[in-house]
N, C-alpha and C positions, 0 to 999 in steps of 0.2 A: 609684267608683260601686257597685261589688261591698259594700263596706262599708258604704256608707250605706243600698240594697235590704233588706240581712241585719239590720240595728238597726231599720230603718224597719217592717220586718215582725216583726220579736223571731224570728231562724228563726237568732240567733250566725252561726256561719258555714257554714251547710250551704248554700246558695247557693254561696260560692265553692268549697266543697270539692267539690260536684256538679259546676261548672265545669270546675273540676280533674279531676276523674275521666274525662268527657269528654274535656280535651285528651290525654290520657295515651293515652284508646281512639284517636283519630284519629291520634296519633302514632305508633303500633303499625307502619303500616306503613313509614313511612320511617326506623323503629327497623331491619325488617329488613334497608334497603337499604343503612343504613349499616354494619349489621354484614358483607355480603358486600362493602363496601365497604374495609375494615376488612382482613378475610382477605385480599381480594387486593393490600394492599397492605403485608402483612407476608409476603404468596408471596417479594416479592422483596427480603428481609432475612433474613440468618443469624439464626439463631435465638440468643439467646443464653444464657451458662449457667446451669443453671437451680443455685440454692444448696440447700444442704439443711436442710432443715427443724429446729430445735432444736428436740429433748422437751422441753427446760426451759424453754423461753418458752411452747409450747404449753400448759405443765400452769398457769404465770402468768397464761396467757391465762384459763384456765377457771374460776379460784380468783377474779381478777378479776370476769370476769362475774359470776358467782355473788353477789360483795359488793356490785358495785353493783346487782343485781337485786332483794339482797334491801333492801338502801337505798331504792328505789325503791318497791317494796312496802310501805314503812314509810309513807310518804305518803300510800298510798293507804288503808290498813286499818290497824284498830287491833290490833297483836300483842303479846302480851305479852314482849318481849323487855326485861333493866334495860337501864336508858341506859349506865352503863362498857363492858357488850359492846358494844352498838352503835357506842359511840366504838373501841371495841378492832377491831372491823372496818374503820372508817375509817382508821383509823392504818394497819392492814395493807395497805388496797388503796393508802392514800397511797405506801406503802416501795412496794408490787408498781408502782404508775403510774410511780416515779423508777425500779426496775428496767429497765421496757423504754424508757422514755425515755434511757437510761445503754447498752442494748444498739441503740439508731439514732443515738449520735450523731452519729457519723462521717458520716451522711446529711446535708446540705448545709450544710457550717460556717458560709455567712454568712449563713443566712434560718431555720435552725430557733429560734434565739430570739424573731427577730420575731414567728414564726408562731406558737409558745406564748403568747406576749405576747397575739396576736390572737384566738386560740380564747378564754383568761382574761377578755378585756375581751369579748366578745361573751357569755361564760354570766353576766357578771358583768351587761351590762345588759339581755339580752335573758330569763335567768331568775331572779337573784335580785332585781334591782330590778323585774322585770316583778309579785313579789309584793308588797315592802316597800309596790309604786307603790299599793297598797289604800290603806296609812296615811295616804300622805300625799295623795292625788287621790280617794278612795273608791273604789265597786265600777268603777268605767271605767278604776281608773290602771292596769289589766292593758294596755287597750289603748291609753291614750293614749304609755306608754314605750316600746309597738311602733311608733307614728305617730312618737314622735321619734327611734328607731334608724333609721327606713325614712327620713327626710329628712336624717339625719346622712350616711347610708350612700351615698344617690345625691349626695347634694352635694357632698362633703367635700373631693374632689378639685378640682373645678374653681374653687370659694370659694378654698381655701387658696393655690391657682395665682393665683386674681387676685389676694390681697392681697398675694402674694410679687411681685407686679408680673411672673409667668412666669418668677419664678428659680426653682431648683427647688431651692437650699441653703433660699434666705430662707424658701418654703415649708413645707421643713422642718422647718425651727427654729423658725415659727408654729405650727403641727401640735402640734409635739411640747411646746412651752410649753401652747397650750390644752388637750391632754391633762392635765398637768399641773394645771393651776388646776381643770380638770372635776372631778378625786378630790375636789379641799378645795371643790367647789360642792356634790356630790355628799355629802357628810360633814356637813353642818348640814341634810339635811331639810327647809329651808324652801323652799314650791312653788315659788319662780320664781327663785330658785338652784339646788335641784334641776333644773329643769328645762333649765339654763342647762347644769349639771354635765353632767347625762346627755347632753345634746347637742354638746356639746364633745365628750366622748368619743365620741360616734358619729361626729362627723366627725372625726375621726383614723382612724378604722377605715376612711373611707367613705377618707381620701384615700391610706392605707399601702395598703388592697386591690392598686389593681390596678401599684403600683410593688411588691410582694411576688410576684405574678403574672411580672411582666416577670423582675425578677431569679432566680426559682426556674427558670423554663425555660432564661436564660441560662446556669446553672449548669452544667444536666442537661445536658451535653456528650456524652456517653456514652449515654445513652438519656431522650432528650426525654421518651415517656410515661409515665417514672416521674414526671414533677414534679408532677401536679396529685394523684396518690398520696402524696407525701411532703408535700404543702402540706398534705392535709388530714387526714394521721397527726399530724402536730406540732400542729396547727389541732386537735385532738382531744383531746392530750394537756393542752392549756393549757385545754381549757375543762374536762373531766373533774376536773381540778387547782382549778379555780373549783369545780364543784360537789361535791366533797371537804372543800377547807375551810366553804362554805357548811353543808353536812351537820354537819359536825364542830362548828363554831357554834354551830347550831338547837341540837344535844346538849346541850349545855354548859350553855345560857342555860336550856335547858327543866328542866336537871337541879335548875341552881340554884332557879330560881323556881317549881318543883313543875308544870312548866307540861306539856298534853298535846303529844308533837309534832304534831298535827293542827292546831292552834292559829293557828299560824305560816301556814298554805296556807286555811284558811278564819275568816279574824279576825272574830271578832263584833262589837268595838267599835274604837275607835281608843286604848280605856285602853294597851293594849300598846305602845306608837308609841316609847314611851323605854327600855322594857326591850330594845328590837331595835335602837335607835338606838344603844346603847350597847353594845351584848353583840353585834351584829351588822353593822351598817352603818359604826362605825369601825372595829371589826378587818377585816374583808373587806376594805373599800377601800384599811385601809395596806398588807394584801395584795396588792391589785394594784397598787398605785402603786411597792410595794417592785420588781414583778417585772416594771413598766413600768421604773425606772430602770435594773435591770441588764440591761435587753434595752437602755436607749440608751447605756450604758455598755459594754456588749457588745459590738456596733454600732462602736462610738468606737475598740475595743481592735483587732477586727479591721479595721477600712480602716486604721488607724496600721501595724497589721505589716504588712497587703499593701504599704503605702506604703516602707515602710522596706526589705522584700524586692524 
């Protein structure tokens, strides 16, 4: 409803974002109540011990920020920066993302893959195909590729549960095939293969969600409220990792073909649809298709040893 008022009056989305702002004021108080909620019911828990801080991740952290900031900024304004440094940044913050991704790994061995997995496939259709979606749907495909993550996302689980007839292997193994066929739908550009692709992928996401939920809290044995912290540190790192190599791409393709990077985020025509198609939408997808298989290969390696231990 919110959507169709906002289009209906041409007002984008200030309507629900006004909505939005309201619910956040109303909620203010039962924010407080949870928090004294909260305290007193960590009065009656040992505290536990607190780790100490590394200088050397902290100073990663800020060199990090800093790349992706100025990455970000690239986007929005035209700097005079060559394209080699640019990629020479992305490379950097690439090595710094596998840094602290290499310093958490010990954080929960059976679900940090998935969860890289899931942050990747969420920047992958929720920001880079939310732009390619111009090429191939026009100025709407921004938000028509939001309409099919949002019905991917609430569905995904209880579709894949009925066609698995309520098994939850057979499920599985649908899930993980339609992900699967989604990359090579997702790879030809054509609207209702695309459309096919990105939606398949959205329900994999929609039905892994809340079985990655279930099994991160079963994990956290030791301190249940770290899990929804580490879901969405590793959930971070996998889409960060999406929009890195995305970045890195746009460089490349823009270098070759003399092209502004502005170009890419406000396309004037649809001439460009093969230069991105090819420079950008097959490499990216065998990207994540590569780093869907070693997360189901991942997956495969560790229930084999728990099984064999």
């Amino acid at each position: 409803i919110l959507f169709v008022l906002d289009f209906a009056l041409n007002w984008g989305y200030r309507l629900a974002f006004i909505l939005l702002a309201l619910l956040f004021i109303i909620a203010l108080p039962a924010g407080r109540l949870l928090s004294q909620f909260s305290l007193a019911f960590y009065d009656q828990h040992e505290m536990a011990q607190v780790r100490p801080i590394k200088p050397w991740r902290v100073v990663i952290f800020i060199v990090f920020f800093a790349a992706i900031g100025l990455l970000t900024l690239l986007r929005k304004a035209s700097l005079q920066i060559a394209l080699p440094a640019v990629l020479g940044i992305i490379v950097v913050a690439i090595v710094l993302l596998n840094l602290e991704l290499a310093a958490d790994w010990q954080s929960m061995p059976a679900n940090k893959l998935r969860i890289v997995d899931r942050g990747f496939l969420l920047s992958f259709v929720l920001l880079f195909n939310s732009f390619f979606g111009v090429f191939v749907f026009g100025k709407m495909g921004m938000y028509l590729v939001f309409a099919i993550y949002l019905l991917g996302f609430e569905t995904g689980r209880p579709l894949y549960l009925l066609l698995g007839r309520h098994d939850l292997h057979r499920a599985t193994t649908i899930a993980r095939g339609g992900l699967i066929v989604g990359h090579l739908l997702v790879a030809t550009a054509q609207p209702v293969l695309y459309v096919a692709g990105l939606l398949l992928i959205s329900l994999y996401v929609g039905f892994e969600n809340p079985a990655i939920n279930t099994s991160v809290y079963a994990t956290e044995v030791d301190d249940p409220d770290l899990a929804i912290i580490h879901k969405y540190r590793f959930s971070t790192y996998g889409g960060l990792f999406c929009q890195l190599c995305f970045f890195g791409l746009l460089v490349i393709v823009s270098s070759f073909r003399q092209l502004n990077l502005l170009n890419f985020f406000n396309p004037a025509s649809t001439a460009l649809k093969n230069t991105y198609l090819v420079g950008m939408v097959w490499p990216l997808t065998a990207i994540s298709l590569i780093v869907t298989l070693v997360t189901l290969y991942g997956q495969y390696y560790f229930k084999r040893a728990q099984s064999n231990d």
